[in-house]
C-alpha positions, 0 to 999 in steps of 0.5 A: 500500500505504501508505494500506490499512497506515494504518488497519487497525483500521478496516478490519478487519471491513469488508463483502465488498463495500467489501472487493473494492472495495480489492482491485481497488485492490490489483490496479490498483497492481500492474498498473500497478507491473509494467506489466502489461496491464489484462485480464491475469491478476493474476499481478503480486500474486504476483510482488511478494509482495503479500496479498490484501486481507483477509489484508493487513488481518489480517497487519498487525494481528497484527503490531501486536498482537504488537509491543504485547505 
């Protein structure tokens, strides 16, 4: 999660394709936090609380935004 908090402005816009491409990122590491079997259903974001991709990248750059102001 820390290299996608890194650099939000630049990811903000990005293409469908690069961003399912960090979602799949996304889903690996919560595989592999809740040690969950590779084929499973991706209920591991769920349980821990994690945004889909596109909504992570927004989330964090209204916080930003709303910090600044």
């Amino acid at each position: 999660m820390m290299h996608i908090n890194y650099c939000n402005s630049f990811l903000y816009g990005i293409s469908a394709s690069q961003l399912n491409k960090i979602q799949g990122v996304l889903k690996a590491a919560a595989r592999l936090t809740c040690s969950a079997p590779r084929y499973c259903h991706i209920t591991p974001l769920r349980d821990l609380n994690w945004l889909p991709a596109k909504q992570h990248i927004n989330f964090r750059i209204l916080l930003f935004t709303s910090w600044m102001t």
